[in-house]
Phi, psi and omega in degrees: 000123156297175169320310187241045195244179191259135150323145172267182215254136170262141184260159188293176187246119201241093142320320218247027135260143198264171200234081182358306198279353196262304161334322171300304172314321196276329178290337206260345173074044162278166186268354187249047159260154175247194182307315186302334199257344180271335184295296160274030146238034171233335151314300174319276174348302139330317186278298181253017150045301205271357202277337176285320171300335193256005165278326174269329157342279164353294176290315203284328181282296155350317204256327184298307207281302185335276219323291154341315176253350168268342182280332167297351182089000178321168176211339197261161176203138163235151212225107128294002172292136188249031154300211201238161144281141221232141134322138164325298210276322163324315180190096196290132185242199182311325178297324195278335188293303188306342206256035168192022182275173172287008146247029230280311195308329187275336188291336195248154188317130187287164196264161188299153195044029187281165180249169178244000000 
């Protein structure tokens, strides 16, 4: 940076909106939301019934699929989702899937010093 450039500006961290991924999070029954974001999604709900169910849907077609393309030899995954990260065991996502699916063994790297 130069003299006469501006630092950049930090922005606050805003609890007290609610947030899509926290919101997601609160539907998948993760911890990493906060009240304003679990309220509204028990509002929604209310409203929408189907919204929590079609959120774990969601997931589960996630997990169908990585599994599918990784039995396909796919080997690579890029998760472009701006969600939050989930526990494994809550809602298992690309990562956990490939790398613990049923071709899990040929995929991963022989470990150092291993013979061939």
């Amino acid at each position: 940076m130069t003299s006469d450039e501006e630092p950049p500006r930090i922005v606050p961290f805003d609890t007290g909106t609610p947030s899509a991924a926290r919101i997601y999070d609160a539907y998948l029954g993760g911890r990493d939301h906060f009240p304003v974001d679990q309220e509204f999604a028990e509002r929604v709900m209310r409203e929408i019934p189907t919204a929590r169910p079609a959120a774990l849907a969601n997931r589960a077609c996630l997990g169908r699929m990585v599994r599918w393309l990784a039995d396909q030899g796919i080997e690579q995954f890029i998760d472009l989702g701006a969600g939050l990260p989930m526990r494994a065991v809550q809602a298992p996502g690309a990562t956990t899937v490939a790398q613990h699916g049923p071709t899990a063994d040929r995929r991963k790297p022989p470990s150092p010093g291993a013979r061939s």
